[in-house]
C-alpha positions as CSV (number, residue, x, y, z in Angstrom):
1,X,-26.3,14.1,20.4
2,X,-26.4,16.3,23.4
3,X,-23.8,17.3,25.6
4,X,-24.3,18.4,29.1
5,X,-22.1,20.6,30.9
6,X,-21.0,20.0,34.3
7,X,-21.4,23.1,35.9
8,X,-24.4,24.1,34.9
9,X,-26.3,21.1,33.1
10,X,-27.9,22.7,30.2
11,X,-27.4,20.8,26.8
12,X,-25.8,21.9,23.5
13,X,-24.6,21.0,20.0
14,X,-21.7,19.5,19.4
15,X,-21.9,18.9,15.8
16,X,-19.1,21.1,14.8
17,X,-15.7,19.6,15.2
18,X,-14.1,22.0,18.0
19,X,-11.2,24.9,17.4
20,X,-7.9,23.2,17.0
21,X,-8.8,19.8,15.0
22,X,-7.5,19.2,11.9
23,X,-9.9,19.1,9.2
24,X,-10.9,16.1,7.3
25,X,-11.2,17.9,4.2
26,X,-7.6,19.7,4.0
27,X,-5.2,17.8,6.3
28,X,-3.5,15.3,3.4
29,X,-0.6,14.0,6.1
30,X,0.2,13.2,9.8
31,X,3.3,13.8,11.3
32,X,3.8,12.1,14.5
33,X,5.2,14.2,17.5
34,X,5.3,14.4,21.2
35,X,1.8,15.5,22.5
36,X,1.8,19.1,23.9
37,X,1.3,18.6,27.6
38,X,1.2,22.4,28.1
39,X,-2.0,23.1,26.9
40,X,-5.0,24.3,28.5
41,X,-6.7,21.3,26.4
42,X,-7.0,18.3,28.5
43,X,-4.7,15.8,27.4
44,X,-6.9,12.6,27.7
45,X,-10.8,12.4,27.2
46,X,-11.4,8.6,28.7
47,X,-15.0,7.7,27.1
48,X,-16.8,5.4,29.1
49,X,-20.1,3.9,26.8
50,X,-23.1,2.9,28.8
51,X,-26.3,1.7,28.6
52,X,-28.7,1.0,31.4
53,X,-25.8,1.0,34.0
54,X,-27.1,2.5,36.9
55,X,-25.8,-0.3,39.1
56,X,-22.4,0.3,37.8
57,X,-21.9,3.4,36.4
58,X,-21.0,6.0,39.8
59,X,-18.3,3.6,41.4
60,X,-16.6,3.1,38.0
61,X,-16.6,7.1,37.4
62,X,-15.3,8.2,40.7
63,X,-12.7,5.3,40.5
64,X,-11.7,6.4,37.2
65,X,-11.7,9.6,38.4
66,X,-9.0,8.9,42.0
67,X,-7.0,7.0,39.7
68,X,-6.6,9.4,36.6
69,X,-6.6,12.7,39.6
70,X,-3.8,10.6,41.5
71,X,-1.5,9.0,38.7
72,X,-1.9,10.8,35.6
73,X,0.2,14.1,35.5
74,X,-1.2,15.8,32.6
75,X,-5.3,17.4,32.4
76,X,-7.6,15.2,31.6
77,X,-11.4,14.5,31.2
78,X,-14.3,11.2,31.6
79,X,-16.9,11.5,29.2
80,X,-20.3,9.0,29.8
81,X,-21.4,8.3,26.7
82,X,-25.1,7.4,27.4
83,X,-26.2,5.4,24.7
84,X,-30.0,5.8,24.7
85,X,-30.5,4.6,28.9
86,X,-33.9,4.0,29.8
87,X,-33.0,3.2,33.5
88,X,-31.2,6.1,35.9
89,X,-28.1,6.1,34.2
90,X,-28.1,9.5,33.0
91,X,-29.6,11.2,36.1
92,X,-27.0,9.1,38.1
93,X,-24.2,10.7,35.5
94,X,-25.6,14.2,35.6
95,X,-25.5,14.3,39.3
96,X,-21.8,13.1,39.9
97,X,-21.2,15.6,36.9
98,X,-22.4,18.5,39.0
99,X,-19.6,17.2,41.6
100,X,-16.7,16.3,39.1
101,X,-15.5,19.1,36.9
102,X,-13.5,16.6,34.7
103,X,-16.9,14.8,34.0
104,X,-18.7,15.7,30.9
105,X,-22.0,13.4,30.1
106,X,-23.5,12.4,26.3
107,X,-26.6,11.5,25.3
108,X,-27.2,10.2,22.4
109,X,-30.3,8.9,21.2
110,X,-29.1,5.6,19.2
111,X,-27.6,2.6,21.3
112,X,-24.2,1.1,19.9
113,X,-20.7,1.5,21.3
114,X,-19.6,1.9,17.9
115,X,-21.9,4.9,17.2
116,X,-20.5,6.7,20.7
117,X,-17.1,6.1,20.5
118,X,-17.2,7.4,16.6
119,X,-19.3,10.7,17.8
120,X,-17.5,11.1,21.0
121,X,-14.3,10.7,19.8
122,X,-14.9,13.0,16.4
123,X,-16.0,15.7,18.9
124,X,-13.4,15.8,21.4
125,X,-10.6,18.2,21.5
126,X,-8.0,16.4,23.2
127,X,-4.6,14.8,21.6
128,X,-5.6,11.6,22.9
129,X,-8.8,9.9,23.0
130,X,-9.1,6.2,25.2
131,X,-12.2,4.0,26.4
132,X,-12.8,1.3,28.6
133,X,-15.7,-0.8,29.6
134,X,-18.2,0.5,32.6
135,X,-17.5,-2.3,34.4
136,X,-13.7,-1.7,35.0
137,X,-12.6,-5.4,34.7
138,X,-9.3,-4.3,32.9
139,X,-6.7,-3.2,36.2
140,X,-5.9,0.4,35.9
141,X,-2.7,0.0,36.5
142,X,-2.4,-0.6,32.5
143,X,-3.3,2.5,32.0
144,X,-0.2,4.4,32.2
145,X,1.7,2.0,29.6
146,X,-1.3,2.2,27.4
147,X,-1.3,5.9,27.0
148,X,2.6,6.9,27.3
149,X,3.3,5.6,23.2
150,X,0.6,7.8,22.1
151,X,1.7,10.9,24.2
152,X,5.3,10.2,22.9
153,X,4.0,9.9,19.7
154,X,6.1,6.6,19.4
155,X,2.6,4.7,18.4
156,X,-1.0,5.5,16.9
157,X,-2.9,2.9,18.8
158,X,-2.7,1.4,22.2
159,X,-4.6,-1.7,23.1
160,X,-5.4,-3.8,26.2
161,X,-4.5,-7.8,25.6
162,X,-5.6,-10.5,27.3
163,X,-4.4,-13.3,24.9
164,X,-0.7,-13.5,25.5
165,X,1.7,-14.9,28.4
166,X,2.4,-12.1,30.1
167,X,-1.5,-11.3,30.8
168,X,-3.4,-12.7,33.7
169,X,-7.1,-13.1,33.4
170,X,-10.2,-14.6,35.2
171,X,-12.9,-15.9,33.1
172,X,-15.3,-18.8,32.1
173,X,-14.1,-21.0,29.6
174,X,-17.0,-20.6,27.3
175,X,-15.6,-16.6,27.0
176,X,-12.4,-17.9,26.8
177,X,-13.3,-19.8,23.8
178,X,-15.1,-17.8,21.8
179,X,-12.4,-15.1,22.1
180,X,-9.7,-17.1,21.2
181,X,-11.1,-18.5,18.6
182,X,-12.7,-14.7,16.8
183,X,-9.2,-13.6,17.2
184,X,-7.9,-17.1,15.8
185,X,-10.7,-16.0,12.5
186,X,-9.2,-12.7,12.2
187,X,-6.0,-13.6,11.6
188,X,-6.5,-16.6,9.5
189,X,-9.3,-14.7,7.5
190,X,-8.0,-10.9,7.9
191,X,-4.5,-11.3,8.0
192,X,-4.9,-9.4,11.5
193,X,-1.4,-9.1,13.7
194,X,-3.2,-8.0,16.6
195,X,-3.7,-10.3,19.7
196,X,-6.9,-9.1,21.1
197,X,-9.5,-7.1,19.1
198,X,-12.3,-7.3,22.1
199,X,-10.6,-6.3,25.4
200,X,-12.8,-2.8,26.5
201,X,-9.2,-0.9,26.7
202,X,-7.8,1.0,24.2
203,X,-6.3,4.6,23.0
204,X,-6.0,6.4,20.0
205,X,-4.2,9.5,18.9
206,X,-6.8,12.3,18.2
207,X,-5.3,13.1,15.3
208,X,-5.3,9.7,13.2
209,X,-8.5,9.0,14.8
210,X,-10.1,12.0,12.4
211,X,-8.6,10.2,9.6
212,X,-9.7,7.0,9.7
213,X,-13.3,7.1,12.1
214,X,-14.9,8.2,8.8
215,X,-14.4,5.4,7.2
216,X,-15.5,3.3,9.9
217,X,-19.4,1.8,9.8
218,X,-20.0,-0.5,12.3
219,X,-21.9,1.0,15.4
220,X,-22.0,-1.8,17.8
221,X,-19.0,-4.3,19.1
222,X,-17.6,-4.9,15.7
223,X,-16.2,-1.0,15.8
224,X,-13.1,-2.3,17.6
225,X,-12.2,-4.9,15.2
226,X,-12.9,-2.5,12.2
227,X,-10.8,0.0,13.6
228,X,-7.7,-2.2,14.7
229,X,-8.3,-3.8,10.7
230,X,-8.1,-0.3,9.3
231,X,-5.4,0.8,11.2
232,X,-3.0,-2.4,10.1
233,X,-4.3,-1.9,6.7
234,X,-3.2,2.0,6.8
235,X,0.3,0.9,8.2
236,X,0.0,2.4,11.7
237,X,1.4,1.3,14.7
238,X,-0.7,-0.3,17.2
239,X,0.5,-0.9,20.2
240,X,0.0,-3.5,22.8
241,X,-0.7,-4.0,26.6
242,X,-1.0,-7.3,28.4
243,X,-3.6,-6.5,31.3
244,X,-5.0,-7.9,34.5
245,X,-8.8,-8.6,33.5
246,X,-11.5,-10.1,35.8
247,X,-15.0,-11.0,33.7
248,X,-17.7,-9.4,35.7
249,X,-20.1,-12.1,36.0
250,X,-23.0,-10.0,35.6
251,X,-22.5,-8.5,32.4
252,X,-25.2,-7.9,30.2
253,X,-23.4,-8.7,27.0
254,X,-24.7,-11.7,25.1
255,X,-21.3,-13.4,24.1
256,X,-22.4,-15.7,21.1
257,X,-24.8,-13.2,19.5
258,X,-22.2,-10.3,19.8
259,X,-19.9,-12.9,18.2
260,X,-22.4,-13.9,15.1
261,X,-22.2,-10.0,14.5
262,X,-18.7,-10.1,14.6
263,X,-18.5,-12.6,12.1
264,X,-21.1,-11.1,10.3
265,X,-19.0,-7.7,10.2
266,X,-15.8,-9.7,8.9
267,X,-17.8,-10.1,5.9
268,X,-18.6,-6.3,5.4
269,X,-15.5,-5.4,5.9
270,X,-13.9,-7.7,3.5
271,X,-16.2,-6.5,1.1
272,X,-15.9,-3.0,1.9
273,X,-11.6,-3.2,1.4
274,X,-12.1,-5.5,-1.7
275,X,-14.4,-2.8,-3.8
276,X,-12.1,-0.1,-2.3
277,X,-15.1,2.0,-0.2
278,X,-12.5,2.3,2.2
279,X,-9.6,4.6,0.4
280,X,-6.8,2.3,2.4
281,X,-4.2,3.4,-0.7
282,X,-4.8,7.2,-0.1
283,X,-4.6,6.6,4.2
284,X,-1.9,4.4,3.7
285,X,0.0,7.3,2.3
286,X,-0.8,9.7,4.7
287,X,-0.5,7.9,8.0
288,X,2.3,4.7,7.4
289,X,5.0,4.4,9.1
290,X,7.8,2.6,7.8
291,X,11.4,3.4,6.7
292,X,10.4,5.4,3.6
293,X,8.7,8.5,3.6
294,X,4.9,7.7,2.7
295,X,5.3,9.3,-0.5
296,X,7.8,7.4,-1.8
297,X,6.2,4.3,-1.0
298,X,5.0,1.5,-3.8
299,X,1.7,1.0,-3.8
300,X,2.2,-2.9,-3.8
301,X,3.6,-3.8,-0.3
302,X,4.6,-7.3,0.5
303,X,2.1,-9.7,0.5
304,X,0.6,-11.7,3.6
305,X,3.3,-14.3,4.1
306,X,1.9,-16.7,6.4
307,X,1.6,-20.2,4.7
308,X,-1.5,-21.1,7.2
309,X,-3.5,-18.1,6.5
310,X,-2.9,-18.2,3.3
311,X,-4.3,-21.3,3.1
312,X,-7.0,-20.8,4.5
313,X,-8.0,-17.7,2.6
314,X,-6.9,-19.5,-0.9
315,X,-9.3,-21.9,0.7
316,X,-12.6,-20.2,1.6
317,X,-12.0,-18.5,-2.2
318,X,-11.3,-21.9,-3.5
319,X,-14.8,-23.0,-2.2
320,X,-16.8,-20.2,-3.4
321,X,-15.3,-20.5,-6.7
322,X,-16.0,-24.0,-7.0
323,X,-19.4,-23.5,-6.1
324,X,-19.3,-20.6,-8.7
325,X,-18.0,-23.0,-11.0
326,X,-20.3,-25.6,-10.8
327,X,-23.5,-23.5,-11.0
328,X,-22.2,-22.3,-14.5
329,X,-21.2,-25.6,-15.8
330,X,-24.4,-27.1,-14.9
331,X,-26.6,-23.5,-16.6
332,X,-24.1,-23.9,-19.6
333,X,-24.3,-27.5,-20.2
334,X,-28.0,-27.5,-20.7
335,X,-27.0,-25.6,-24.2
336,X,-23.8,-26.0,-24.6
337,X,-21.1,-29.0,-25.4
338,X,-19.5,-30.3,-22.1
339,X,-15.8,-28.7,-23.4
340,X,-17.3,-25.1,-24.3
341,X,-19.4,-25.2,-21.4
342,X,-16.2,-26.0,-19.2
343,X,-13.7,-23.4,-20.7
344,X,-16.6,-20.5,-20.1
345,X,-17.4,-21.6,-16.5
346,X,-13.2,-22.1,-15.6
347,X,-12.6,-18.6,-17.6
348,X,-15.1,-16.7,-15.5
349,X,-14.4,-18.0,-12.5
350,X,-10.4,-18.2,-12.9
351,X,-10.7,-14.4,-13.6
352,X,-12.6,-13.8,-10.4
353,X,-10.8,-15.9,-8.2
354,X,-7.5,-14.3,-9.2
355,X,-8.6,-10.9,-8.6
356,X,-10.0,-12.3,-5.2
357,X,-6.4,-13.5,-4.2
358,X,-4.9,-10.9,-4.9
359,X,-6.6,-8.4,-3.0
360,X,-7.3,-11.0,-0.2
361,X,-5.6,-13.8,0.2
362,X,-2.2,-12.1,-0.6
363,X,-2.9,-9.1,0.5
364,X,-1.4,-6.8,-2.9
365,X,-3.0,-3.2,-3.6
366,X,-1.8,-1.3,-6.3
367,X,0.8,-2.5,-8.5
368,X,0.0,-4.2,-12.0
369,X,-2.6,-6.2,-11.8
370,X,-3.0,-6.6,-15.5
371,X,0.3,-8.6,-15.2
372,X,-1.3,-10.9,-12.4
373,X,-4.5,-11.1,-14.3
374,X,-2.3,-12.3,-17.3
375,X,-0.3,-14.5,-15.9
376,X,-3.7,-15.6,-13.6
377,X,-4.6,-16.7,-17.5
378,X,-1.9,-19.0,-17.9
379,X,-2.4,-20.5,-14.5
380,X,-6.4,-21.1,-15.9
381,X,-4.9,-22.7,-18.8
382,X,-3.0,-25.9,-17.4
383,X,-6.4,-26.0,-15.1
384,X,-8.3,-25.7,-18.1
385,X,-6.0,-28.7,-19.6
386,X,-6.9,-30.7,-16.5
387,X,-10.7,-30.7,-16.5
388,X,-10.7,-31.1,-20.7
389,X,-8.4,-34.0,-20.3
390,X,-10.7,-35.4,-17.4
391,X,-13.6,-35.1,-19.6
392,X,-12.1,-36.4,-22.8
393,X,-11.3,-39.4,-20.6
394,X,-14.5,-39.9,-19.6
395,X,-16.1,-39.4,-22.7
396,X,-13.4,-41.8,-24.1
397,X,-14.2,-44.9,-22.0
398,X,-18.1,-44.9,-22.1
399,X,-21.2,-42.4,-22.6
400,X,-21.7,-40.4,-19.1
401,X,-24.6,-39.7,-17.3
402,X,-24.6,-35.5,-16.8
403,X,-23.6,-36.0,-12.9
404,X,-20.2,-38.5,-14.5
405,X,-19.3,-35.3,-16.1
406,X,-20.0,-33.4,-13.3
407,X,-17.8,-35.4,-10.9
408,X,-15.2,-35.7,-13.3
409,X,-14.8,-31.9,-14.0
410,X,-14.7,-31.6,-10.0
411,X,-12.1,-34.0,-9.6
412,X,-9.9,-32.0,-12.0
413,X,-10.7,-29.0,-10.7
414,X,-9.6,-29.7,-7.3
415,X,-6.4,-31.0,-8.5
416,X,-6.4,-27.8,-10.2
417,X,-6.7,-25.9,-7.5
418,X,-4.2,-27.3,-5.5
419,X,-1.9,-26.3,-8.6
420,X,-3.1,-22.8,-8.4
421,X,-2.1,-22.2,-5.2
422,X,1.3,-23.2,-5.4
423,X,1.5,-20.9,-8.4
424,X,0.1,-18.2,-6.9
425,X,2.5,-18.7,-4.7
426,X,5.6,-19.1,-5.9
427,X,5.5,-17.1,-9.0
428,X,2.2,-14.6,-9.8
429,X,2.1,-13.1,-6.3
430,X,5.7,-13.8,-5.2
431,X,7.2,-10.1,-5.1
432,X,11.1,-9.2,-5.8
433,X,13.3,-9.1,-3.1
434,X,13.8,-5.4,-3.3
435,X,10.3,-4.0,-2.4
436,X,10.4,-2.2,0.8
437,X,9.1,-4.0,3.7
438,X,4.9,-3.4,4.5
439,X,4.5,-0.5,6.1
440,X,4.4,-1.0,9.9
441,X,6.9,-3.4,9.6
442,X,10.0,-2.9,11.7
443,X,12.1,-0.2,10.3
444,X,15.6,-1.7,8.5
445,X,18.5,0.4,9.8
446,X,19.9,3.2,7.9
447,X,22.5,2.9,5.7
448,X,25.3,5.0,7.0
449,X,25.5,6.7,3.7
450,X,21.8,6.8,3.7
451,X,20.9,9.5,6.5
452,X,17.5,9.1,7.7
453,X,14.9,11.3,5.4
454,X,13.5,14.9,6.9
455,X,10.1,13.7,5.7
456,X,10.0,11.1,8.7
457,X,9.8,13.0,11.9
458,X,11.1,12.2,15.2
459,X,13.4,9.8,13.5
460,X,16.2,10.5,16.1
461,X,14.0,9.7,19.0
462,X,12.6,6.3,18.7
463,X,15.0,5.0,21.4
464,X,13.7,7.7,24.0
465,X,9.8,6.6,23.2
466,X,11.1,3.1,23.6
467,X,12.7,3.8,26.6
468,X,9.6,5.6,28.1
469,X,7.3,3.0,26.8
470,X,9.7,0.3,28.4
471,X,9.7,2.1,31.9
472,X,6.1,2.2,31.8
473,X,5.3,-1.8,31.2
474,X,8.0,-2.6,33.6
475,X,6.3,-0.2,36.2
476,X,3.0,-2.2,35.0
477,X,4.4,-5.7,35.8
478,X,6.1,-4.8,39.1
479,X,2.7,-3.4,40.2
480,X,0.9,-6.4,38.8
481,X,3.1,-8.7,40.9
């Protein structure tokens, strides 16, 4: 990656993190504050990724530029991210750099937005780091209540919506579609509380961003739904934005292949939070929020109530585990009595589909989960009594052909299933009343023998970073209107 200066063009490395940023290594907590305005640091770096956008690229970054230079009171600075150009763009960046002091220009030889953002972002030494897309079809009026949470330090994330009421947008309904129903996917699949993961509009406090980029690996479109994912997971507080957004017809993005990667990248990164690559316990207690102090957090939050996503979860687990289930039967039977060879394909299969539920469906971390695999045993048991009993009946009333047994074990199972889910429900999963809410839940009210704890700071201030953050929408809508 090279960085060119404005002033004088010539490139160097920024591959060491800059003075001031906390280390990776050391830092073990975050404490949320106001942002110091007074420093000679620019207070926003706004990272605009591009690739072949020579069309685009100078209106957007002298637009950017009036509006940041004649709204925002605090220093800033636009970075182009060039993400491997082979058209003008860069020469068209370096030029207006040359012109704009707040302009600094990337190039980086790989193309992704994920890969800029993450390199950009890890590099920069302002408080807060924001991006938007080239083509500015988000209204910058938004900007201001995107950014105030973060400078308050009321919030760790701020993102652009285009998916709720208040929001007015212009698009095809093919677009329309498809975003509504990824965002539908992620929360029946994810769990995901966010509205939008898509919209090119969002902010991020430097200082979580170093904890939690790392562990981000996606380096195309899925990087904002990985990092909005990660950021529920750890308990932050993201923070929403409905926006004005106009869909530039011309856009080279190809919709349905961006969303078969997206897809696609659900399935890493379920994978990657089920084998635990991604430390979420460990950044869960550094960076929550909540009304405990992180460290006296349980590890085993409340699970993922929604009935409908649950379902569907319990679901797509309950397919792959039949399927699992089958293949075994069928490989065991050819040896093996029809009983035996049913008890080991349920046993191996129960014991993988509880630990499945728990981590996903349910959403529990932590805690005992010899006690859920235990009582996940007894839950295999009455399923095991269904299938046996479905067999013996079979085998009772005349001599099956292998596929009778086969659709006879099925038949069971499925009631079984069904039996399992409700149990899962209701008793294995179901937590005590007296855990503390999930972290990034709303905060219960103190107690008033229960003074709020010094290890959560700010904690007399939320109602001035409401306040602010309140003032800044309403400024939002009235401009909007």
């Amino acid at each position: 990656m090279t960085l060119i200066e404005p002033t004088t063009g010539t490139h160097k490395d920024p591959a060491v993190v800059p003075p001031g940023l906390p280390d990776n290594r050391t830092m073990t907590s975050v404490r949320r504050g106001p942002v110091d305005i007074r420093s000679a640091v620019p207070v926003l770096d706004v990272t605009i990724p591009v690739f072949n956008e020579e069309r685009d690229l100078e209106e957007c970054v002298r637009r950017l530029h009036g509006h940041l230079r004649d709204s925002f009171p605090h220093g800033f600075r636009i970075t182009v991210a060039d993400n491997a150009s082979t058209d003008n763009t860069l020469k068209i960046a370096e030029r207006v750099a040359r012109e704009l002091p707040e302009l600094v220009v990337v190039h980086l030889a790989e193309k992704g937005r994920g890969n800029a953002l993450r390199k950009v972002w890890l590099a920069s030494p302002s408080p807060v780091l924001a991006y938007m897309d080239v083509d500015l079809s988000t209204d910058l009026a938004a900007l201001a209540p995107l950014l105030a949470p973060l400078i308050s330090g009321h919030s760790d994330l701020a993102i652009g919506t285009r998916l709720t009421r208040n929001s007015r947008v212009v698009r095809g309904p093919k677009r329309e579609f498809i975003s509504r129903s990824y965002n539908l996917m992620l929360h029946s699949f994810m769990g995901a509380r966010f509205s939008d993961a898509q919209c090119g509009f969002k902010a991020i406090r430097a200082d979580v961003a170093q904890r939690i980029l790392p562990h981000t690996m996606d380096n195309s479109w899925f990087f904002d739904t990985e990092l909005l994912v990660l950021a529920e997971r750890c308990g932050l507080r993201v923070h929403e934005v409905p926006v004005d957004w106009i869909d530039d017809p011309n856009s080279s993005v190809d919709v349905v292949r961006t969303a078969l990667a997206d897809i696609r990248g659900m399935v890493r990164l379920t994978r990657d939070l089920v084998s635990g690559r991604i430390p979420v316990p460990e950044l869960r207690a550094a960076l929550a929020r909540g009304p405990l102090p992180a460290s006296s957090r349980t590890a085993e939050q409340t699970p993922r109530s929604s009935l409908f996503g649950q379902l569907v979860r319990f679901g797509a687990i309950g397919a792959a585990s039949t399927l699992a289930y089958v293949l075994i039967f069928v490989l065991f039977r050819t040896f093996l009595d029809p009983q035996f060879a049913n008890f080991l394909a349920l046993l191996i299969t129960a014991i993988a589909n509880t630990g499945a539920n728990r981590r996903f469906t349910f959403g529990i971390q932590g805690g005992n989960p010899v006690r859920h695999h235990f009582e996940g045993l007894i839950v295999f048991g009455i399923g095991l009594a269904l299938t046996s009993g479905a067999l013996a009946w079979v085998h009772s009333t005349t001599t099956p052909e292998r596929w009778g047994e086969l659709l006879a074990v099925v038949g069971a199972n499925l009631v079984a299933t069904a039996v399992r889910f409700l149990l899962f429900r209701l008793w294995v999963f179901r937590l005590p009343a007296n855990v503390p809410a999930q972290a990034g839940s709303p905060a219960q009210p103190a107690s008033p023998a229960q003074p709020a704890s010094p290890a959560q700071p700010n904690a007399n201030q939320p109602a001035i970073t409401e306040e602010s953050t309140t003032e800044a929408s309403t400024l939002t809508e009235t401009a909007a209107s």
